[in-house]
C-alpha positions in Angstrom: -10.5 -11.1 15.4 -12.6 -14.1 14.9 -11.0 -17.1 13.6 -10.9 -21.0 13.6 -8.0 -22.4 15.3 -7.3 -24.7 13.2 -5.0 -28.4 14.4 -1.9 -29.5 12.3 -2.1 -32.2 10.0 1.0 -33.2 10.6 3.8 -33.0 13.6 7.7 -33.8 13.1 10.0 -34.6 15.8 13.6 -35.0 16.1 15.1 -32.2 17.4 15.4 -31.6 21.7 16.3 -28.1 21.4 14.2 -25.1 20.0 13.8 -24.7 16.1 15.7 -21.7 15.0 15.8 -21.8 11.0 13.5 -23.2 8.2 14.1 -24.1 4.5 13.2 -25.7 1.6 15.5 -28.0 -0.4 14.9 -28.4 -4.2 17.9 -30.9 -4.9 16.6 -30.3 -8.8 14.8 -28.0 -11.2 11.9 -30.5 -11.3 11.7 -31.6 -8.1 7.7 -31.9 -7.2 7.9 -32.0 -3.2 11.0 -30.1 -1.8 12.8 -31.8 1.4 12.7 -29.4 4.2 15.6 -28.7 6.2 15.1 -27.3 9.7 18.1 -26.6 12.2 17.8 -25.4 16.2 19.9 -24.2 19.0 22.2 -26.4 19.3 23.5 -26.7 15.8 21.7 -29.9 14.8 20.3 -29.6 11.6 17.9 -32.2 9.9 16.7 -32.9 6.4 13.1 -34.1 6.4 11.1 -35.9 3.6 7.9 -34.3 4.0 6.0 -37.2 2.1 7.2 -40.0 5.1 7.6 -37.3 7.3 10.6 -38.9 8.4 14.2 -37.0 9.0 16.6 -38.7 6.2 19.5 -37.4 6.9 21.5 -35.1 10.4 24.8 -33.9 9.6 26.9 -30.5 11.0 26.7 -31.7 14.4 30.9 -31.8 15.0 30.8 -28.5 13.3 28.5 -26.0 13.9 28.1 -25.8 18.1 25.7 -23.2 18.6 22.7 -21.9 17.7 21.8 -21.6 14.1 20.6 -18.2 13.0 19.8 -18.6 8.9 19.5 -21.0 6.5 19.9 -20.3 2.8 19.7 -22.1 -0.2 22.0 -21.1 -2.7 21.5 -23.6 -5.3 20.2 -27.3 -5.7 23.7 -28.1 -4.3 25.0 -25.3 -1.7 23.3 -24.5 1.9 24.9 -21.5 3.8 24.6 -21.9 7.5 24.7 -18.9 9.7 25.9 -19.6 13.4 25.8 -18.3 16.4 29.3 -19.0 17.1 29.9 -15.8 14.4 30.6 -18.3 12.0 29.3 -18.7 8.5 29.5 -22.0 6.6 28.8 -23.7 3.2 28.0 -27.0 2.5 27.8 -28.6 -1.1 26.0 -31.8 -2.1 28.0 -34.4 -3.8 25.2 -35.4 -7.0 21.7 -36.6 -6.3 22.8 -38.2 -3.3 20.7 -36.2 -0.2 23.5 -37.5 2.7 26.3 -36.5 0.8 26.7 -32.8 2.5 30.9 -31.4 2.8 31.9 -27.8 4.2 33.6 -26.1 1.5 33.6 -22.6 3.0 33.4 -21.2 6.5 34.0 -17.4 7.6 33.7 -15.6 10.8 30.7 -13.3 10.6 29.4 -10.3 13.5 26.0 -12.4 15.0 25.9 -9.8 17.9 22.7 -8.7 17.0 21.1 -12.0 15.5 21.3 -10.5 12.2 21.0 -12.7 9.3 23.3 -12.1 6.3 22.9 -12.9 2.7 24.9 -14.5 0.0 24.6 -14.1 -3.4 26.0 -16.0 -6.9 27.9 -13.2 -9.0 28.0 -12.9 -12.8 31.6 -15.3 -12.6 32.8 -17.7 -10.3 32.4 -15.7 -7.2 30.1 -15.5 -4.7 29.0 -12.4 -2.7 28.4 -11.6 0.8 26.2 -9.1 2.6 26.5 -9.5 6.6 26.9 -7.0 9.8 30.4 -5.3 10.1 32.7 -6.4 12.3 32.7 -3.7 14.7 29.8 -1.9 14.3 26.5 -3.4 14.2 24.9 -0.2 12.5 27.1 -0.7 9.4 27.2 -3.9 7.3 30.3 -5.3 4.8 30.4 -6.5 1.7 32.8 -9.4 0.6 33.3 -11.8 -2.6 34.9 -15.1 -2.3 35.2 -18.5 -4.3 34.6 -21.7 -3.1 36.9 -23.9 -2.4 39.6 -21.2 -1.7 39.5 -20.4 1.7 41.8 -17.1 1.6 39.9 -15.7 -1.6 37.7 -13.8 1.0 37.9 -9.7 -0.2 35.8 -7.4 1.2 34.5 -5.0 -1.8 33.0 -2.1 0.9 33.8 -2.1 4.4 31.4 -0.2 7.2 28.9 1.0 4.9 26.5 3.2 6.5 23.5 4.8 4.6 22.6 7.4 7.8 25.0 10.3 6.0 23.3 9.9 2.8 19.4 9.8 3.6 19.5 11.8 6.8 17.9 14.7 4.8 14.9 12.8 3.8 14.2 11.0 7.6 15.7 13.9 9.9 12.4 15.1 10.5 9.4 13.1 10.8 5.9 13.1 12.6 4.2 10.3 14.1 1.0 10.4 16.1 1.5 14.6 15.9 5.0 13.8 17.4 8.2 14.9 15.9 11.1 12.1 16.0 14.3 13.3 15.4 16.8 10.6 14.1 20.6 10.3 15.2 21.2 6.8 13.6 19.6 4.4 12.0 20.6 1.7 14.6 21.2 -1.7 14.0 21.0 -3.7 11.2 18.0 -6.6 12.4 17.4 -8.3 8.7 18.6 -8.5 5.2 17.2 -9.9 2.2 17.8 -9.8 -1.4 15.4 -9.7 -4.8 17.4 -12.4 -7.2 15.7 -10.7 -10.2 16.4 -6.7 -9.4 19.3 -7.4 -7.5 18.2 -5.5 -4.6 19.5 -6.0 -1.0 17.2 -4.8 1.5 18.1 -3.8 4.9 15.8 -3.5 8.3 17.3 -1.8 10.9 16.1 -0.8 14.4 14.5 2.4 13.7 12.0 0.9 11.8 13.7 2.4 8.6 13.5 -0.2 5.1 16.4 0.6 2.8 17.1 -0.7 -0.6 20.4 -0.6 -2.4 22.1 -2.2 -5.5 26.1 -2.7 -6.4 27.6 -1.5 -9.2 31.0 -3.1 -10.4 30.3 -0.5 -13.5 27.8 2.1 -14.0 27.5 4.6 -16.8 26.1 7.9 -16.8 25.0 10.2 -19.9 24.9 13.6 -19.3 25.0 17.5 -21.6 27.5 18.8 -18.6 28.9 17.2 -16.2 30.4 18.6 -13.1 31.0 18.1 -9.0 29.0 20.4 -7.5 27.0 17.2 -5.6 30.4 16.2 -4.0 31.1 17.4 -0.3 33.9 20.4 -1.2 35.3 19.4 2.7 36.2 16.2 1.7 38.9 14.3 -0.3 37.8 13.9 -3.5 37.4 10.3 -4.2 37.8 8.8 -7.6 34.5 9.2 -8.8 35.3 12.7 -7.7 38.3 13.4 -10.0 36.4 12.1 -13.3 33.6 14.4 -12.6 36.4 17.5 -12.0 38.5 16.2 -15.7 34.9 16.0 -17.4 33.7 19.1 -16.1 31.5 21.0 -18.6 31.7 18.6 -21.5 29.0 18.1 -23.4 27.1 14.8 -24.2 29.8 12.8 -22.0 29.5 9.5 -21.7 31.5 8.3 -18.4 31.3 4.4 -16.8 32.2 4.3 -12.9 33.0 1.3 -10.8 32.3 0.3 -7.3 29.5 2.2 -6.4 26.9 1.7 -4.3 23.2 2.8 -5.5 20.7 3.6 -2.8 16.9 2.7 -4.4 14.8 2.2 -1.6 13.5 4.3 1.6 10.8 3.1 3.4 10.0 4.6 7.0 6.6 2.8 7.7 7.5 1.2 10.2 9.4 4.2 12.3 10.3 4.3 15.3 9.6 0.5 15.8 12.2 -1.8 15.1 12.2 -4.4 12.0 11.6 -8.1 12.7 11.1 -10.0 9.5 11.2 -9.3 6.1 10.1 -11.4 2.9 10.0 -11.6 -0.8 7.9 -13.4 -2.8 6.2 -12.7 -6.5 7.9 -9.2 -7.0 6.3 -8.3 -3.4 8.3 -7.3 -0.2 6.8 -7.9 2.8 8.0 -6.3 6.0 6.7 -6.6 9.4 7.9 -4.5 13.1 5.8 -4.0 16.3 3.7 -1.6 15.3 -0.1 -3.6 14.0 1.0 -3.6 10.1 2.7 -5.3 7.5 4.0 -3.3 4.8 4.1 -4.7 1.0 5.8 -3.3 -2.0 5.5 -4.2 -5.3 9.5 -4.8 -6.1 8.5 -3.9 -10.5 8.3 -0.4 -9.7 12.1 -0.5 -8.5 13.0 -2.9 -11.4 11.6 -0.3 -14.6 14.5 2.0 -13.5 17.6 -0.2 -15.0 15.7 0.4 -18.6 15.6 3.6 -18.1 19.1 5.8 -19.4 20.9 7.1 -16.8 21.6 11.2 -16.7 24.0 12.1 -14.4 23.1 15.5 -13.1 19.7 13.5 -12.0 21.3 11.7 -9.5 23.3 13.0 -6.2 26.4 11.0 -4.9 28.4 11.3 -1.8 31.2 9.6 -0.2 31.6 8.1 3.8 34.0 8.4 5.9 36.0 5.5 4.6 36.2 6.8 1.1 32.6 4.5 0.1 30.6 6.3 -3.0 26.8 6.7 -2.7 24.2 7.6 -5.2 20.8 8.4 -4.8 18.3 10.1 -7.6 18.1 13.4 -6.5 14.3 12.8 -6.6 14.2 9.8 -4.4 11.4 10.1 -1.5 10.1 8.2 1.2 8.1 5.2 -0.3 4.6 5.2 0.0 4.3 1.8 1.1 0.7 -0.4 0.6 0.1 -1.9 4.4 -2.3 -4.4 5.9 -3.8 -2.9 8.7 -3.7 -5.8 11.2 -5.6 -6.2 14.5 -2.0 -8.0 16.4 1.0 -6.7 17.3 4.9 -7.4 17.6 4.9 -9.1 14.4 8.1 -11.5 14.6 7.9 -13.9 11.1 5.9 -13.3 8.4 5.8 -15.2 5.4 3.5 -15.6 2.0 1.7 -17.7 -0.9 0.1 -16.6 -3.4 -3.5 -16.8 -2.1 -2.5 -16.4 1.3 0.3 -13.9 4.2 0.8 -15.9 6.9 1.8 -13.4 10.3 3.6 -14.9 13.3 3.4 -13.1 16.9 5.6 -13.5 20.2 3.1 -14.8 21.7 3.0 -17.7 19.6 0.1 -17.5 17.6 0.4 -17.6 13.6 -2.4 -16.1 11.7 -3.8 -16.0 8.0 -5.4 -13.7 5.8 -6.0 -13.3 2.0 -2.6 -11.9 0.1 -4.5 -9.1 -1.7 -2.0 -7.1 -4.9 -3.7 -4.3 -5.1 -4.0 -3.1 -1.5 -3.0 0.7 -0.5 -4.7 0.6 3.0 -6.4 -2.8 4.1 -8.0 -4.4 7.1 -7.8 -8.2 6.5 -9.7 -11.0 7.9 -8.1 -13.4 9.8 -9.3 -17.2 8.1 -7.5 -18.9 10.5 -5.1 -18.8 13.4 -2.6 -21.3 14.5 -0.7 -22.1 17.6 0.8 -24.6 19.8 -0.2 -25.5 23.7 2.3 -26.3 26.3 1.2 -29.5 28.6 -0.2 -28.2 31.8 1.3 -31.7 33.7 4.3 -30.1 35.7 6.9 -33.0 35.1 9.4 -34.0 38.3 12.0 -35.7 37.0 13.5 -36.6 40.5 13.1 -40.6 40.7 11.1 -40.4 44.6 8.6 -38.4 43.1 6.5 -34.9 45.0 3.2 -36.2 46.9 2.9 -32.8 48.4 2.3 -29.5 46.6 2.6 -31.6 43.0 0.7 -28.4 41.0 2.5 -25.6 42.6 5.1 -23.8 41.7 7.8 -21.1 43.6 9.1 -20.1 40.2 7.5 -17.5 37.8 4.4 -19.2 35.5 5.4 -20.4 32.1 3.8 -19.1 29.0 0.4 -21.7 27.7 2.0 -21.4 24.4 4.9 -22.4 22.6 7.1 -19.6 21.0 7.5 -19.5 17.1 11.0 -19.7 16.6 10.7 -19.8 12.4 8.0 -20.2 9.7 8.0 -20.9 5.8 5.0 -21.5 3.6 5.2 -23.9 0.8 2.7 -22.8 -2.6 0.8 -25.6 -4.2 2.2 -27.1 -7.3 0.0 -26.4 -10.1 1.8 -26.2 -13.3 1.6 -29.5 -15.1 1.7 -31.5 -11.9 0.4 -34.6 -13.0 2.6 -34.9 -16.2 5.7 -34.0 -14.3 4.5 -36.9 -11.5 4.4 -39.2 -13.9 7.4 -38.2 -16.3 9.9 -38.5 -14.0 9.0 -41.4 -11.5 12.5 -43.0 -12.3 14.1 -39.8 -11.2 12.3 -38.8 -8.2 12.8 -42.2 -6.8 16.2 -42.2 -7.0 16.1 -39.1 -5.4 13.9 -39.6 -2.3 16.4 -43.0 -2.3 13.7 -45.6 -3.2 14.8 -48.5 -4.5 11.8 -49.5 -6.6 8.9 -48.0 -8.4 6.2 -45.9 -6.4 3.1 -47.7 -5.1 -0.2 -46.5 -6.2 -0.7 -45.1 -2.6 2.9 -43.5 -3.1 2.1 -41.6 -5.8 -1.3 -40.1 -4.3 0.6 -39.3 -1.3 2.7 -37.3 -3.4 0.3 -35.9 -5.2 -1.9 -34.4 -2.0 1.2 -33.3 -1.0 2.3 -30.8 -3.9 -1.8 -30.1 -4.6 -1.6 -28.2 -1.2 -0.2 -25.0 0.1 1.3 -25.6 3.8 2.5 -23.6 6.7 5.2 -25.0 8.3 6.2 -23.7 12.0 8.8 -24.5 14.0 8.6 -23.9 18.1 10.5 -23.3 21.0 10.2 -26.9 22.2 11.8 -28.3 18.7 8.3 -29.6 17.5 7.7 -28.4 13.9 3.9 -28.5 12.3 2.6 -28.7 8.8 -0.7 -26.8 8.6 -2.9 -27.4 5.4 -4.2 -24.0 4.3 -6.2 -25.0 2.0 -8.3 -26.0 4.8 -8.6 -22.3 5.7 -10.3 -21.4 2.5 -13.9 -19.3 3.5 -16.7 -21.4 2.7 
């Protein structure tokens, strides 16, 4: 696993507590250089220019107290904060004005498990919510709600679990010439959702990647239609009763609502637990402890909404609390593409589009080529980052140690700091110099400069977007900008 180690160009501090959550902040369509927003343990979160590499603006400090779990960008104008306090809030940005940040929304929400949770913009006003049930951490809820209406909160489906209705297809399962036998799929360690499919993914702690979509309203064509795929010991549920009125009519066209569509089963991972997962360019990434990282090209799940929809192809059940499922009866395990990786305990991973960038616990962040077309691969590593602790014990006591200065009665601290959160940042390529230049006015009242950009302003800018970046945030609240371009093989 030979690599350069390769120094930071850049190091920002402000925050005295570890870094726990990354993102970028576009506050409009043609912004060139996003701000980047970066929160840590205690709840302080920060909005950085990345051109001054300055922090412009520090705000939720008298109301989020503990340790920030997620950040999400919902818009140019909406961040959602997920808290450790099993809190989740929104803030909104008053116009182009980057210190102008109010709470408009703020929900309790099961953090437990450290679990992140996703919100969504629906087809109307509403928002949606995806997030760990409140009692059980192996099921998750789903809500809608509008902003600015604090009691509009509904949850659409509540304790849905996905064990009842895949158990057939994971039950039994060999790994290493070892059977596993699963009981549960444990609990839920990551969400994340495809904007264009509409996909949510889950990771739980059996290593298990599932994939679902919501219907409001589905419709089905089908010659005969009947209930035979419908537990007979059960209640029938709604869906239940149309199937029974339609039964045996032919070339019936029925449309369903509320049901929950199961796309997606991915056990590559099994029996280790999920840690990170990520989508970028149509490709999901997902990473455990095991020594790979799984991709899937998302445009394989995305062909099936063209497709017409026959009923007696697909096979539905219902939970215990009355929630429909659908699978097609011919769903199977996804053969997932992997990177065959020589680390372990793979905590963050992240990607560009020239590069996957693959944080450990041991600290170390490490960079190889983002092949497409991959089914098995062994990557080389161009480049690995990481961040040293000082080796100077520090006594704070003002009379000072002469004797025994370098030892220590307490267990050895680790030579590296810990990655607490990663993003990468792609290059800006697409007409970069005619958007520089279009929209100078804008951008400076944007990044709140009062006059025109300098010469020197405008190449800094323009280095800036040319690159692709890693940025990592650590344990000791320092947060690094590496240049991958640098990385490149010669």
């Amino acid at each position: 696993m030979d690599s350069q180690h390769s120094l930071p160009k850049y190091t920002l501090r402000n925050h005295t507590d570890p870094i726990s959550a990354l993102a970028l902040y576009y506050p409009a369509r043609d912004t060139v250089v996003p701000y980047l927003i970066s929160a840590d343990a205690s709840g302080k979160i920060v909005i950085w220019d990345l051109i001054t590499r300055r922090p412009v603006h520090t705000f939720a400090s008298g109301v989020i107290k503990a340790q920030v779990i997620s950040l999400q960008l919902l818009s140019n104008n909406l961040l959602s904060v997920l808290s450790k306090d099993h809190k989740l809030s929104i803030f909104h940005n008053k116009g182009d004005e980057i210190k102008s940040w109010d709470l408009v929304f703020h929900v309790p929400v099961n953090t437990l498990n450290f679990a992140n949770c996703i919100v969504y913009h629906l087809d109307n006003e509403q928002l949606g919510l995806v997030c760990c049930n409140t009692q059980d951490s192996e099921a998750i809820d789903i809500y809608t709600f509008i902003l600015n209406e604090q009691h509009s909160l509904k949850r659409q489906f509540n304790a849905l679990n996905f064990f009842g209705s895949i158990k057939e297809l994971i039950t039994e399962r060999e790994v290493n010439n070892k059977k596993l036998n699963f009981e549960k799929l444990g609990i839920v360690m990551k969400f994340t959702r495809d904007c264009e499919s509409k996909v949510i993914f889950i990771g739980t702690e059996s290593g298990l990647v599932l994939g679902f979509k919501i219907h409001d309203n589905i419709s089905f064509s089908s010659k005969i239609i009947n209930n035979r795929d419908f537990k007979e010991n059960k209640p029938k549920s709604g869906l239940s009763k149309l199937l029974s009125a339609d039964d045996q009519i032919p070339n019936a066209q029925r449309h369903f609502t509320n049901v929950i569509e199961l796309v997606y089963v991915s056990d590559l991972h099994c029996p280790n637990p999920i840690l990170d997962l990520e989508i970028k360019d149509n490709i999901l990434l997902s990473c455990s402890t095991l020594k790979k990282i799984g991709s899937f090209c998302l445009k394989n799940i995305s062909a099936q909404d063209s497709q017409t929809r026959m009923l007696d192809s697909y096979k539905f059940s219902t939970t215990d609390n009355n929630i429909t499922l659908m699978r097609e009866k011919n769903l199977k395990l996804s053969d997932n593409s992997f990177y065959e990786i020589p680390f372990s305990n793979v905590s963050h991973v992240q990607s560009t589009k020239d590069y996957i960038l693959a944080a450990d616990w041991k600290g170390e962040t490490f960079v190889f080529s983002n092949q497409r077309e991959i089914s098995t691969l062994t990557p080389t590593i161009l480049a690995t980052f990481e961040k040293s602790r000082s080796s100077i014990p520090i006594n704070e006591s003002s009379k000072g140690n002469l004797q025994n200065v370098n030892s220590s009665s307490g267990p050895k601290k680790a030579n590296k700091s810990k990655v607490r959160s990663i993003i990468a940042l792609d290059s800006t390529t697409n007409s970069l110099d005619e958007t520089l230049h279009s929209n100078l006015e804008l951008m400076n009242k944007r990044r709140n400069v009062t006059k025109s950009m300098t010469p020197g302003q405008q190449r800094r800018l323009l280095k800036f977007a040319e690159t692709s970046w890693c940025i990592i945030g650590y344990d000791d609240g320092c947060i690094s900008l590496h240049d991958l371009n640098d990385t490149r093989a010669s």
